[in-house]
TORNUPA-105329 format. One record per residue: x, y, z of N, C-alpha, C in turn; residue in three letters. Coordinates in Angstrom, 1 decimal, m for minus. Last residue first. Example, Ala and Ser with C-alpha at 12.3 -4.5 7.8 and 13.67 -1.06 7.14 Angstrom:
2
<<12.8, m2.2, 7.1>, <13.7, m1.1, 7.1>, <12.9, 0.0, 7.9>, 'Ser'>;
<<13.2, m5.7, 7.8>, <12.3, m4.5, 7.8>, <13.2, m3.3, 7.8>, 'Ala'>;
***
This chain:
81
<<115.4, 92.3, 119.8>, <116.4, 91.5, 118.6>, <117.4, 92.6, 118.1>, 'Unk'>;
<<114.2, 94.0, 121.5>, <115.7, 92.9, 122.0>, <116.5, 91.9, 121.1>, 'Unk'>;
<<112.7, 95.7, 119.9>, <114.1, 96.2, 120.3>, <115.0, 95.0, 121.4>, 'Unk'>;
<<110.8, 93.4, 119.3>, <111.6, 93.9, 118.3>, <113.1, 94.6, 118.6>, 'Unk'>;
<<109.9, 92.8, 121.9>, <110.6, 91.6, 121.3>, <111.4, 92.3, 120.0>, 'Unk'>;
<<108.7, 95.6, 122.6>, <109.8, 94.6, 123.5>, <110.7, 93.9, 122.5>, 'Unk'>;
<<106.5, 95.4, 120.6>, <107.4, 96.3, 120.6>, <109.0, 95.7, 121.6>, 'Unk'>;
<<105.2, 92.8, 121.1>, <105.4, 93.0, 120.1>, <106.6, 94.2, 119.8>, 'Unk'>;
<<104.3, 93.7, 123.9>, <104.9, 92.3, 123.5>, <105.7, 92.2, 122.2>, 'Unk'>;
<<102.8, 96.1, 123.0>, <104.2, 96.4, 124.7>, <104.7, 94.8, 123.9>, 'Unk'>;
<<100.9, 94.9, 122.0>, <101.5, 96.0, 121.4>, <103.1, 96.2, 121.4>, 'Unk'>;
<<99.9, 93.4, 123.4>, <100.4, 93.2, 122.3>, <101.7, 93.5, 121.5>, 'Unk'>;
<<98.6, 95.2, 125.4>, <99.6, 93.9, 125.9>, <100.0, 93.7, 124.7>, 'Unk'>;
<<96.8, 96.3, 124.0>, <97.6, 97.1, 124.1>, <98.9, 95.9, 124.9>, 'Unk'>;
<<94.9, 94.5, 123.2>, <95.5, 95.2, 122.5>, <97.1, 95.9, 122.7>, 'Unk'>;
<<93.8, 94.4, 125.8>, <94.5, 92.7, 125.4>, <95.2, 93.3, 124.7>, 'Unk'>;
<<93.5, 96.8, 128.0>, <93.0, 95.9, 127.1>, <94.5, 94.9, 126.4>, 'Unk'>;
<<93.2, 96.4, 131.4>, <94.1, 96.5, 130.6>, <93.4, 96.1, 129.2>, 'Unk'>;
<<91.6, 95.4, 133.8>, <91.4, 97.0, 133.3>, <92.4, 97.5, 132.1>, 'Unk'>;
<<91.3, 92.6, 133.4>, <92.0, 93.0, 134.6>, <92.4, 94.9, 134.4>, 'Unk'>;
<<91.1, 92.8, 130.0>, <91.7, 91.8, 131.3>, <92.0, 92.7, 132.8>, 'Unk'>;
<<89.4, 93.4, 127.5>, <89.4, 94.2, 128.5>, <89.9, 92.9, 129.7>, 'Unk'>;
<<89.7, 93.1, 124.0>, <88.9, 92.4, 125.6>, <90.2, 92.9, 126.7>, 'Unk'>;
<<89.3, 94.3, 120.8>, <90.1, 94.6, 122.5>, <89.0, 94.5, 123.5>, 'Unk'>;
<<90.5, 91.0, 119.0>, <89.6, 91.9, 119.6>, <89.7, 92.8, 120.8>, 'Unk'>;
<<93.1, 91.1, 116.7>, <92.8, 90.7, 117.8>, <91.8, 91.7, 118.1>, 'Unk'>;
<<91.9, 90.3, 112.8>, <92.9, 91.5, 114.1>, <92.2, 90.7, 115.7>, 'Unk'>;
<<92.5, 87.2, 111.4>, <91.4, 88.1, 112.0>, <92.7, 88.9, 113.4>, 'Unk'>;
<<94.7, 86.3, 108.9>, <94.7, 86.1, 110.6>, <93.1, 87.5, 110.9>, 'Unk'>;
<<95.9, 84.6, 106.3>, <95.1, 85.6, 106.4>, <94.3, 85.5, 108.3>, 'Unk'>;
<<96.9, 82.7, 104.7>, <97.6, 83.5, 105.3>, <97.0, 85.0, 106.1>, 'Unk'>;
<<94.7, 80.7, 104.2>, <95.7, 80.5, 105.6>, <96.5, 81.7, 105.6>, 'Unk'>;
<<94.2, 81.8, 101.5>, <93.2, 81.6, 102.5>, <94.2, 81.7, 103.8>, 'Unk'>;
<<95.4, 82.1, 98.8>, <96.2, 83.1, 100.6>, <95.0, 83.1, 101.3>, 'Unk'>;
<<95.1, 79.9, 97.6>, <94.1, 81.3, 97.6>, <94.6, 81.9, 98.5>, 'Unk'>;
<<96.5, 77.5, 97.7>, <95.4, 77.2, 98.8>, <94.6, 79.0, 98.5>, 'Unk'>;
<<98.3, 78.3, 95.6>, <97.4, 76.7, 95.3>, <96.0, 77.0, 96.9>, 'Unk'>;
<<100.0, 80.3, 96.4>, <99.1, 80.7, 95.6>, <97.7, 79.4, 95.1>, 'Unk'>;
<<100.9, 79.1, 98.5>, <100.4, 79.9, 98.8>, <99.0, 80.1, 97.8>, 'Unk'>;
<<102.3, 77.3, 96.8>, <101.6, 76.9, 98.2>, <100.9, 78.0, 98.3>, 'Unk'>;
<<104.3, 78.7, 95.7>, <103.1, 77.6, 94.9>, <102.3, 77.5, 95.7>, 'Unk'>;
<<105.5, 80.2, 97.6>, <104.6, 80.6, 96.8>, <103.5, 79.8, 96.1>, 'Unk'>;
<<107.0, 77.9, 98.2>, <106.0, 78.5, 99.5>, <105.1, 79.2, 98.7>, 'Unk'>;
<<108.6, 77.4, 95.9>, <107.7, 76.6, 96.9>, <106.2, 77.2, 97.9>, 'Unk'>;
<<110.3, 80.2, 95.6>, <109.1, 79.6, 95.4>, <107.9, 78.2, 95.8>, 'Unk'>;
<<111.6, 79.4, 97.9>, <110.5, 80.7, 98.1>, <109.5, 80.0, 97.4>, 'Unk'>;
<<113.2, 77.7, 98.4>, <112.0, 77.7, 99.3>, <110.3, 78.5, 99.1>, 'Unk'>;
<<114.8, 78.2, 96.2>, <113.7, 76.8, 96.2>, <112.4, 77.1, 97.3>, 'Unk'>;
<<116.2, 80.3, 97.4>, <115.0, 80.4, 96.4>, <114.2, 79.2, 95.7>, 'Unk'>;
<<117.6, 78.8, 99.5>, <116.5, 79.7, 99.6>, <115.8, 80.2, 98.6>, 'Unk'>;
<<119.6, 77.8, 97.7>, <118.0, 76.7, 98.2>, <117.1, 77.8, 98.9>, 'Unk'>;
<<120.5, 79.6, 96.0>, <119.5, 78.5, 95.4>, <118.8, 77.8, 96.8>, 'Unk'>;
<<121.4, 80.6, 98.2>, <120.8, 81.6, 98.0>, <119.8, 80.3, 96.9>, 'Unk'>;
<<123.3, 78.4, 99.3>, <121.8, 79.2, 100.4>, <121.3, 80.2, 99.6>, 'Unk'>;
<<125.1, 78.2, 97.1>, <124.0, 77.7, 97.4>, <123.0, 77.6, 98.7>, 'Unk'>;
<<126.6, 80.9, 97.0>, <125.3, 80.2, 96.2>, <124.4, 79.4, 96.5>, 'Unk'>;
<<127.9, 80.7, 99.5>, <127.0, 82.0, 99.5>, <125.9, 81.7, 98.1>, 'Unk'>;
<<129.7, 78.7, 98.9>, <128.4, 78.5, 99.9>, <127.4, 79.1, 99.9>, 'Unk'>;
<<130.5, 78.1, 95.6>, <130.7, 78.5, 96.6>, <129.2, 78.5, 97.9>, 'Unk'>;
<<130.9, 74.7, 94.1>, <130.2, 76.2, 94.5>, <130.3, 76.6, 95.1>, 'Unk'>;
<<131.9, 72.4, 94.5>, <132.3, 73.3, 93.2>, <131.6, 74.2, 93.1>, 'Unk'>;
<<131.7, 71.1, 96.6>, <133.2, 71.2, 96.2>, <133.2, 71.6, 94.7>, 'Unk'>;
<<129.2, 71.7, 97.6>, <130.0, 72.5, 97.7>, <131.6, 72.4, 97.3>, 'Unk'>;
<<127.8, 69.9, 95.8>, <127.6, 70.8, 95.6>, <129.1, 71.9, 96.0>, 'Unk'>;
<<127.9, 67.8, 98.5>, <128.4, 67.9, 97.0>, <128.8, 68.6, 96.5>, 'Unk'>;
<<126.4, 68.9, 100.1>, <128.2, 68.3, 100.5>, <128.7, 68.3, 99.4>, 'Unk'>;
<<124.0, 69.3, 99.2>, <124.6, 70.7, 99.5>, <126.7, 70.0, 99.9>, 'Unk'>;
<<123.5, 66.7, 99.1>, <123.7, 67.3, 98.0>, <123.9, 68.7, 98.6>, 'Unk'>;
<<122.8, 65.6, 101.5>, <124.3, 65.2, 101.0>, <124.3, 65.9, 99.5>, 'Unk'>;
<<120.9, 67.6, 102.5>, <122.5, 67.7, 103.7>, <123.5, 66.7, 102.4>, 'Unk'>;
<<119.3, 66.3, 101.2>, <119.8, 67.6, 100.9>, <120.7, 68.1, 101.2>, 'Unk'>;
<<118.9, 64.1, 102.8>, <119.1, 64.1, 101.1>, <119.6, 65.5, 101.0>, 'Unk'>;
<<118.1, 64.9, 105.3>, <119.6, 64.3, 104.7>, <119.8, 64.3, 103.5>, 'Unk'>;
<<115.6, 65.6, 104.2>, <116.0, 66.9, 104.6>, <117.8, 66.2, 104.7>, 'Unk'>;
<<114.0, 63.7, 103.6>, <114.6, 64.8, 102.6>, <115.4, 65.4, 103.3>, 'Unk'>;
<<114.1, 62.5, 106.0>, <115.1, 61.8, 104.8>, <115.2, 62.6, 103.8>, 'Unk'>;
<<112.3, 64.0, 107.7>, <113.4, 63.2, 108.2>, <114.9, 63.4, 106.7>, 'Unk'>;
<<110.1, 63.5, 106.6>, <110.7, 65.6, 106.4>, <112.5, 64.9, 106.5>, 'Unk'>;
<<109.4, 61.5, 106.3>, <109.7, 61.6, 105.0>, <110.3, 62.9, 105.3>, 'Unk'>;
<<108.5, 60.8, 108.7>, <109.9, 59.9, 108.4>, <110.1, 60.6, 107.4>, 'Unk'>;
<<106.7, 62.5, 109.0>, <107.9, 62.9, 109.8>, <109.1, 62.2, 109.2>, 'Unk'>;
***
């Protein structure tokens, strides 16, 4: 935590930097593509074991299946963003 802590200032003082000679729209687009790849190394170092979720089973609550609560959860949250 101390270490997410101090990179993450470290970065806050080189994006300060940075910006008195780049524009800002550059550098979220360099550090979002730090991210990516990052996440990729990661991804591709663990085998996209973790990115990989088993489908929910449809168990039956109270005469509703679980499935379909998802569904309504998942559809909801999309049209209120």
């Amino acid at each position: 935590m101390l270490l997410a802590a101090f990179l993450f200032a470290t970065m806050g003082v080189f994006v300060k930097f940075a910006s008195a000679y780049v524009h800002s729209f550059e550098i979220v687009m360099v550090r979002g593509l730090i991210g990516v790849v990052a996440l990729a190394w990661w991804y591709r170092k663990s085998g996209w074991a973790f990115y990989r979720t088993q489908l929910p089973q449809l168990v039956v609550v109270h005469g509703v299946q679980v499935l379909k609560i998802y569904l309504l959860k998942s559809i909801s949250g999309a049209i209120t963003v």
